[in-house]
MIDO-838129 format. One record per residue: residue number from 0; x, y, z of N, C-alpha, C in turn; residue in one letter. Coordinates in steps of 0.05 Angstrom, whole numbers. Layout:
<sites>
 seq   n_xx   n_yy   n_zz  ca_xx  ca_yy  ca_zz   c_xx   c_yy   c_zz type
 NUM      X      Y      Z      X      Y      Z      X      Y      Z    A
...
</sites>
This chain:
<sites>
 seq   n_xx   n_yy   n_zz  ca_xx  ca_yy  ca_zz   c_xx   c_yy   c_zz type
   0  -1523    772    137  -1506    788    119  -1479    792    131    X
   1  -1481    803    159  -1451    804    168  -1440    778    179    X
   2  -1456    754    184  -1439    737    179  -1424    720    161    X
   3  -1446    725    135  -1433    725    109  -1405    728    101    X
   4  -1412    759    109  -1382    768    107  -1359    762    112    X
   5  -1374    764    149  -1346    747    161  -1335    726    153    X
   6  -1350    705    143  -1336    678    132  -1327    683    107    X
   7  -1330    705     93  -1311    712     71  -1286    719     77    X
   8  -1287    734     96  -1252    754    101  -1242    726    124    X
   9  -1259    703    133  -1254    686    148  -1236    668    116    X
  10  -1247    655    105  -1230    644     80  -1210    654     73    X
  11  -1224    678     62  -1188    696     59  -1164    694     73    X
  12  -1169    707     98  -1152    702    123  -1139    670    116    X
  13  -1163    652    116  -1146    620    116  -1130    620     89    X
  14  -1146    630     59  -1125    624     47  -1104    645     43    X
  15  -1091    651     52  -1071    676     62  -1055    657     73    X
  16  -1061    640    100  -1049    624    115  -1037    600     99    X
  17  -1054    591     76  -1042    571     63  -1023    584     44    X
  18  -1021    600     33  -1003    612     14   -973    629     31    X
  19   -988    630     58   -954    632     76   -937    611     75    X
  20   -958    592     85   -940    567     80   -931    544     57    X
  21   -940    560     44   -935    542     16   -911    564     10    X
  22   -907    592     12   -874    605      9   -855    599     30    X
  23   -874    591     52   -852    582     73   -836    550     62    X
  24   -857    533     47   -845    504     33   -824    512     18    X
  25   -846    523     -4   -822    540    -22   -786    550    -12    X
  26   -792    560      7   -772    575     13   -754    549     27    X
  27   -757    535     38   -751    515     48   -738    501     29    X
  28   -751    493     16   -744    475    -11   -724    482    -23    X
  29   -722    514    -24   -702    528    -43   -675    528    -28    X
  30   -681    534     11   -652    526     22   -647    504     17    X
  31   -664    480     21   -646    452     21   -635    452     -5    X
  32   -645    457    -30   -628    458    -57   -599    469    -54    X
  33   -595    493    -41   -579    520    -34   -559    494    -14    X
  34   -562    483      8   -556    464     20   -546    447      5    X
  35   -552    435     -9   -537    408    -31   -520    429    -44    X
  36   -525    446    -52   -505    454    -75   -479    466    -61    X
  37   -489    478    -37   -468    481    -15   -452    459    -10    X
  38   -462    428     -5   -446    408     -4   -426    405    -29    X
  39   -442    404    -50   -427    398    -79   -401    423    -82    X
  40   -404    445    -77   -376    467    -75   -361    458    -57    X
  41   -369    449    -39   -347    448    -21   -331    423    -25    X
  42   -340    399    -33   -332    371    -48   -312    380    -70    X
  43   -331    400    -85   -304    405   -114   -283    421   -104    X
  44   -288    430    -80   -264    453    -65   -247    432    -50    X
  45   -257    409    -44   -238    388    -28   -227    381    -51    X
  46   -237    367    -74   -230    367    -93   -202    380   -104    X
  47   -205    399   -107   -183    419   -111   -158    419   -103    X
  48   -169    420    -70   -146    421    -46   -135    386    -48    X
  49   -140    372    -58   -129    336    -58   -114    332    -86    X
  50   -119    359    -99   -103    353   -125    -83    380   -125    X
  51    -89    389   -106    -52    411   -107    -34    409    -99    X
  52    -14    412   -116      6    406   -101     32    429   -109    X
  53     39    438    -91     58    466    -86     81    464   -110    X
  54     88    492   -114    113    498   -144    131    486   -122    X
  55    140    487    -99    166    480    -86    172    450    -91    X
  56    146    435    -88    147    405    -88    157    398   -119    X
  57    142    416   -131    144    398   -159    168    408   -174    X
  58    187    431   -164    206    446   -172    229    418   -161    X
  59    220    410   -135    244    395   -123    254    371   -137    X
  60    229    363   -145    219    334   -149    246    338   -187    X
  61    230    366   -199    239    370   -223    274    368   -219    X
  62    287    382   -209    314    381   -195    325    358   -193    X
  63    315    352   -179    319    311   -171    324    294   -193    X
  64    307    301   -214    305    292   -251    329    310   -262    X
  65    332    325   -251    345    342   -269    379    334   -261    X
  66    388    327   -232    405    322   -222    420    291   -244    X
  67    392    272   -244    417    246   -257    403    246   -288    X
  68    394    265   -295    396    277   -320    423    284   -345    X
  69    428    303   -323    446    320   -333    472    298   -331    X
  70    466    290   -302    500    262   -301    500    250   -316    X
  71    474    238   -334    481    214   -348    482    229   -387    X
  72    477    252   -389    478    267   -413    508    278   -406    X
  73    520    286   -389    552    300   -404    563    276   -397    X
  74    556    244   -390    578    233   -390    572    219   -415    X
  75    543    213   -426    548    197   -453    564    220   -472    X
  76    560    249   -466    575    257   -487    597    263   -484    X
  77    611    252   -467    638    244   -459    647    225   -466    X
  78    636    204   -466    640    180   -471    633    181   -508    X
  79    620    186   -517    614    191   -545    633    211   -547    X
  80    634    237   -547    660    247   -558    687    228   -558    X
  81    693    223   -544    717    208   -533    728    186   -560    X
  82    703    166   -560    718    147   -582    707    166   -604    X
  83    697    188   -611    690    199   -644    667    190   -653    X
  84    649    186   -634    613    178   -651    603    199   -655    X
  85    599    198   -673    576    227   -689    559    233   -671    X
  86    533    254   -674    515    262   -660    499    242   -652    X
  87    489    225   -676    473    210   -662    466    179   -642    X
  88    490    172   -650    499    151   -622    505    165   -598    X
  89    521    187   -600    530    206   -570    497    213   -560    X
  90    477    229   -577    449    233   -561    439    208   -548    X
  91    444    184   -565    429    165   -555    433    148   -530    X
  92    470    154   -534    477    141   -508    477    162   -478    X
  93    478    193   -494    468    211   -466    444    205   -458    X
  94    422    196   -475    398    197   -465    387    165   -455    X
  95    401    148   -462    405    113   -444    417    124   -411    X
  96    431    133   -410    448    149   -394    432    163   -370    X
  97    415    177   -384    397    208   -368    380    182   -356    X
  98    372    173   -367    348    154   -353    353    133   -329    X
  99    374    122   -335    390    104   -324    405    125   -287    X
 100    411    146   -294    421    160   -268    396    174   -253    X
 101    375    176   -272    353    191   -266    333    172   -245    X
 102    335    144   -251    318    124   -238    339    111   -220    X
 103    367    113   -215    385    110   -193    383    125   -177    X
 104    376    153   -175    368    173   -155    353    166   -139    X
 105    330    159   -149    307    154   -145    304    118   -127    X
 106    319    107   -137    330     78   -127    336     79   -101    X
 107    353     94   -101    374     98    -69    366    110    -56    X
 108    341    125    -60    331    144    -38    300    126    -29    X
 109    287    115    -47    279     91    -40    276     63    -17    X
 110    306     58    -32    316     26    -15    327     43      6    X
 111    327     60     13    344     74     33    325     80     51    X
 112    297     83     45    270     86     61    268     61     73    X
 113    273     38     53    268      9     69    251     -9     48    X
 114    247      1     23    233    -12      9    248    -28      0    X
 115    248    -64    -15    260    -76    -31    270    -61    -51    X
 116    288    -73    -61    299    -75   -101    275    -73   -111    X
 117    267   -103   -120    244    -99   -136    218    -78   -138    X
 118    211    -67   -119    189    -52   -114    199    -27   -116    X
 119    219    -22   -103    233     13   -112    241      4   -140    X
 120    246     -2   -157    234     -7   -189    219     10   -205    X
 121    196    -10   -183    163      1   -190    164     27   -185    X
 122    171     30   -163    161     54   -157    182     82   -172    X
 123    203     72   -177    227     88   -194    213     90   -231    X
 124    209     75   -240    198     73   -260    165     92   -260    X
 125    146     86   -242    129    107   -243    131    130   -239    X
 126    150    146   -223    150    159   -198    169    185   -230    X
 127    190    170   -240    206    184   -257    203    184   -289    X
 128    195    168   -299    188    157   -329    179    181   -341    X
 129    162    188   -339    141    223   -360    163    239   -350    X
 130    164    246   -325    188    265   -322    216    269   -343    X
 131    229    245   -335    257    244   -354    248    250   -380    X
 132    225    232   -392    222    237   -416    221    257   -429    X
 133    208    271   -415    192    310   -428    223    321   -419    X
 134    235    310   -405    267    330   -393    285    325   -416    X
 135    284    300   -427    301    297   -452    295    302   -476    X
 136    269    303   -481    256    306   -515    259    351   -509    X
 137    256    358   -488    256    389   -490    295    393   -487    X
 138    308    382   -470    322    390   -476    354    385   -506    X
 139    350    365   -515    355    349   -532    356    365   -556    X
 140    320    369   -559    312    380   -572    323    416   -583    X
 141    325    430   -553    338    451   -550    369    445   -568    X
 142    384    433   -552    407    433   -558    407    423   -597    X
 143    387    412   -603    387    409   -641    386    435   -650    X
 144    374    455   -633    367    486   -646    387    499   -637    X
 145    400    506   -620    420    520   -617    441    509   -637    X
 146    451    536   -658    468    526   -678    498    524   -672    X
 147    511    505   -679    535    485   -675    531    473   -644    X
 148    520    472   -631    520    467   -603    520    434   -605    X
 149    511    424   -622    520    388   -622    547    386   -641    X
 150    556    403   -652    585    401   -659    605    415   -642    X
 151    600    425   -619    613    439   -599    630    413   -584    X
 152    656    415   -580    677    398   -559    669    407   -524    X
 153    673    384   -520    668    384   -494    680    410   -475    X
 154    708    421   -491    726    446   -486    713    468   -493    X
 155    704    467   -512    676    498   -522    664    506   -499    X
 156    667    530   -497    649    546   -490    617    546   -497    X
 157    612    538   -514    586    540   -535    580    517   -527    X
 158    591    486   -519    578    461   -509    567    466   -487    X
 159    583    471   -460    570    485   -440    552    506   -436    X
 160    552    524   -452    540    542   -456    509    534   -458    X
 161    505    520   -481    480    505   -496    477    489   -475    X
 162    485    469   -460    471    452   -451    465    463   -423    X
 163    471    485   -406    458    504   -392    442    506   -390    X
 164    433    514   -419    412    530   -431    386    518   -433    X
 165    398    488   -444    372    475   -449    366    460   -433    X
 166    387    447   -406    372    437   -377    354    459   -364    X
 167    355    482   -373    337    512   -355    315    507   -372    X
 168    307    513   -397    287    501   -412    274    475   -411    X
 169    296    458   -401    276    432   -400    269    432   -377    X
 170    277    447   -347    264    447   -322    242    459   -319    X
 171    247    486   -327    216    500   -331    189    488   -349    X
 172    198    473   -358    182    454   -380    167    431   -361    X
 173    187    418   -350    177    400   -338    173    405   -308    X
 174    181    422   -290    154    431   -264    137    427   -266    X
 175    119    439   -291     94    441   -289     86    411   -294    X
 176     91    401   -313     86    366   -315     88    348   -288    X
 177    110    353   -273    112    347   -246     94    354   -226    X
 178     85    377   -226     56    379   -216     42    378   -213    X
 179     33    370   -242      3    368   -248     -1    336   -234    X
 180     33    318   -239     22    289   -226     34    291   -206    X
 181     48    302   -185     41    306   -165     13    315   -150    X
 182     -3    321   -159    -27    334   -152    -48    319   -161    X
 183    -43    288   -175    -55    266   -176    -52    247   -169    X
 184    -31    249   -151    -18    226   -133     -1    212   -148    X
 185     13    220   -170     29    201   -187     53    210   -185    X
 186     73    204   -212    103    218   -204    119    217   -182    X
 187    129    245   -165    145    239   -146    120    241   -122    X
 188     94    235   -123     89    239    -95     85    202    -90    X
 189     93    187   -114     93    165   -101    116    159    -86    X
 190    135    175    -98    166    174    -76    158    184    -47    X
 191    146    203    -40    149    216    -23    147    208      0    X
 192    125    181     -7    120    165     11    138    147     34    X
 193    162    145     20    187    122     23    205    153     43    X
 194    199    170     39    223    188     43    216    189     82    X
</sites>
């Protein structure tokens, strides 16, 4: 009878022992999960950190666009005021213009790294292209809404004025665009490389 027993509270005892270690698996199991998922955060946190890229960079980068921008917009509308073209040959040749000084920037600072002609191109054309673009359709655009500001003389107060206004609007516009491909390796961080 009492050894009966004993091999009852003897089983028990064992299965006690197996049910430790089956929470000890368990528990095991649940760190290594806890473990992977720990790998996977920290991947999307590298992640993160391989696609940021700082307001200074992408502010500079914007500047840089903004620099043979602006040169090649007050001179077409210099040059369009000058012989008497209406608005819309003067926008078109400011904005042949914006693009053209915008990817010469970009050229010379380039070939000046050591890269060929041809390839600072490439890389002027990717590096600046979405940029200029979003810099000219926002500011362009601006300057159609500000009223008389495309019938303003180059002597107006109100020409300068407006186009101020709407290179500040088109920069703040386009940082963030500059960032976002900076922070995908596109835009100016393919320049950066040459620098």
């Amino acid at each position: 009878m009492q050894h009966g027993a004993h091999a009852h509270h003897h089983s028990e005892h064992s299965g006690h022992g197996e049910h430790a270690g089956h929470s000890e698996h368990s528990d095991q199991r649940d760190h290594s999960r806890h473990g992977a998922h720990g790998e996977h955060t920290g991947h999307h946190g590298h992640g993160d950190h391989g696609r940021g890229a700082s307001w200074a960079m992408a502010a500079k980068a914007t500047l840089h666009c903004l620099t043979g921008c602006a040169v090649g917009e007050v001179l077409g509308m210099i040059i369009g005021t000058s012989l008497g073209w209406g608005n819309a040959p003067t926008m078109a040749l400011a904005i042949v213009l914006a693009f053209f000084f915008g990817y010469a920037l970009t050229l010379v600072a380039v070939v000046r790294g050591g890269l060929s002609l041809k390839a600072a191109i490439g890389v002027a054309l990717a590096a600046d292209t979405l940029s200029i673009a979003v810099m000219e359709l926002v500011d362009n655009g601006v300057l159609l809404l500000v009223p008389g500001a495309m019938d303003a003389h180059l002597s107006d107060g109100l020409f300068w004025g407006a186009l101020a206004f709407a290179f500040l609007i088109a920069f703040l516009v386009t940082t963030p665009v500059n960032k976002w491909m900076i922070g995908r390796g596109k835009g100016h961080a393919v320049v950066h490389q040459y620098h």
